[in-house]
C-alpha positions in Angstrom: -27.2 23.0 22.9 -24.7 21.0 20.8 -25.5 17.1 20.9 -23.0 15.1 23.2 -21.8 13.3 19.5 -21.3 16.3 17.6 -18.7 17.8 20.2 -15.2 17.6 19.0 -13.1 16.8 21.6 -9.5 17.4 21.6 -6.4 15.0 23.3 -2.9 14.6 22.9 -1.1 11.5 21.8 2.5 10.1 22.1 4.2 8.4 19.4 7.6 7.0 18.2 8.8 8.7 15.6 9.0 5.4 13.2 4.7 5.5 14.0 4.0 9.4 13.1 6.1 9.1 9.8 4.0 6.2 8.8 1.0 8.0 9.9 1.9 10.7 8.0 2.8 8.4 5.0 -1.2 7.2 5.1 -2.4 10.3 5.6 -0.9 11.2 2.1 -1.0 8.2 0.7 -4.9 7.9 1.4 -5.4 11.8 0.6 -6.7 12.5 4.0 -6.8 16.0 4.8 -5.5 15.7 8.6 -3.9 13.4 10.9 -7.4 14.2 12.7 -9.5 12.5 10.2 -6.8 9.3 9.5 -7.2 8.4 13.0 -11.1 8.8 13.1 -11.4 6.5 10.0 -8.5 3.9 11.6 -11.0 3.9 15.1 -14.4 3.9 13.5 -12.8 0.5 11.7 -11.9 -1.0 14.5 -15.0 -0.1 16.2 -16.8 -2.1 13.5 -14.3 -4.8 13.8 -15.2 -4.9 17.4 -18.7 -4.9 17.0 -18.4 -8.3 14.4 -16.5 -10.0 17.3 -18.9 -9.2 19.7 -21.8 -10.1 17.6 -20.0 -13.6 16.8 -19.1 -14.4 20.5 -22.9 -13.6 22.1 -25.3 -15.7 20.4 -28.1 -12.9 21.0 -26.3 -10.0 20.0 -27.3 -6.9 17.8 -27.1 -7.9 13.8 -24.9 -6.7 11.8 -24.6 -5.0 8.6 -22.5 -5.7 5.1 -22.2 -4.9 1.7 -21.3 -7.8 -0.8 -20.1 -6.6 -4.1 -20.2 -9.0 -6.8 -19.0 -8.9 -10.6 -19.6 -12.3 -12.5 -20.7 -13.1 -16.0 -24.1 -13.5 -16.6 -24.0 -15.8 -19.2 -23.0 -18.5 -16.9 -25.7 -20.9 -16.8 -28.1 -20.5 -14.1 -25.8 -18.4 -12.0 -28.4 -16.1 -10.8 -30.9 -18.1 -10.4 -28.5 -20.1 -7.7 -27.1 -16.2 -6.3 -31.3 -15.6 -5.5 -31.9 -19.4 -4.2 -28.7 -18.6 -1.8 -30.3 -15.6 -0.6 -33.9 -17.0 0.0 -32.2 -19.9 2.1 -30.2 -18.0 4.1 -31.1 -16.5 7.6 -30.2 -13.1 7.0 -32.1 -9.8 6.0 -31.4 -8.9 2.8 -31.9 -4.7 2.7 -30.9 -3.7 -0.8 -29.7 -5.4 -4.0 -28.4 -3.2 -7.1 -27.5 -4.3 -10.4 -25.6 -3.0 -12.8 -25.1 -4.2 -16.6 -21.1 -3.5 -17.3 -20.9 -4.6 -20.4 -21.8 -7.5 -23.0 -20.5 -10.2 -20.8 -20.5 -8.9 -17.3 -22.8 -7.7 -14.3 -22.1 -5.7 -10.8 -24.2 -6.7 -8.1 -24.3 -5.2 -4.6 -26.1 -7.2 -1.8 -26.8 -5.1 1.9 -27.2 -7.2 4.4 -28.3 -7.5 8.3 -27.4 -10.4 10.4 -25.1 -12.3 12.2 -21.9 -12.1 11.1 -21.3 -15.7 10.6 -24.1 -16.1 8.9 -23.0 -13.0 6.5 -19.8 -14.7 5.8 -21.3 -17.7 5.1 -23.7 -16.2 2.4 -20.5 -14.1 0.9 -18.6 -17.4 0.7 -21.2 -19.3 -0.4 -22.0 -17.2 -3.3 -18.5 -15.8 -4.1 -17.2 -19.5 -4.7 -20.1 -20.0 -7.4 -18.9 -20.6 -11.0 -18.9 -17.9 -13.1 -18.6 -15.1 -10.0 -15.4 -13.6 -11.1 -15.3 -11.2 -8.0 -16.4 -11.2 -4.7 -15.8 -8.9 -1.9 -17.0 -8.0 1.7 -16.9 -5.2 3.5 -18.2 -5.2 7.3 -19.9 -2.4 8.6 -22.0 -0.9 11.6 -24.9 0.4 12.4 -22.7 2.9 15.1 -26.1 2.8 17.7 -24.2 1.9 20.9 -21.3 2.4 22.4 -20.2 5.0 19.9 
């Protein structure tokens, strides 16, 4: 018996013209193979988008999951020492860190998180604004367990 999540389901959508050609324009643009798949990724997003509202707007909601990517120069004084004393403080779960040496001056560093999402955009601000953090970036995700 095929599970309820695995079944592809199909339906039928009406657009303006001016919305399929830009549809269309992602769909190459992105090098998605199918309209299909373009509008899986653009609902899946906004699934996760909903999900981080949600989580911010009940106190005792689900946590949430995010990836920080960092680049900064590790020669700055005392930087990671202040990235690891961030994380200690803070009130989130920290899953996974990876580093990775670039090259003579610089360092990648990924941080997975669980939390709330305030809490998680706290951390990324707090560290991203740290001197010598020449890049800071997160991306929200989802853990996808209910209501999709």
């Amino acid at each position: 018996m095929e599970n309820k999540e695995d079944a592809i389901i199909r339906f039928s959508v009406s657009l303006q013209q001016n919305l399929l050609d830009e549809l269309d324009n992602r769909i190459i643009k992105n090098g998605y193979s199918s309209r299909s798949e373009l509008v899986r990724d653009m609902i899946r997003e906004r699934l996760v988008e909903d999900s981080w509202s949600r989580a911010d707007a009940e106190d005792n909601c689900g946590l949430i999951v995010a990836v920080v990517v960092l680049i900064y120069d590790h020669h700055q004084r005392e930087l990671n020492q202040r990235m690891i004393d961030i994380q200690h403080e803070s009130h989130i779960s920290i899953l996974c860190t990876t580093h990775v040496h670039l090259n003579a001056h610089n360092c990648l560093e990924t941080i997975i998180l669980k939390g709330k999402p305030a809490d998680i955009m706290h951390l990324h601000l707090e560290i991203g604004g740290l001197k010598g953090v020449k890049f800071s970036k997160l991306t929200k995700a989802s853990s996808f367990e209910s209501n999709t």
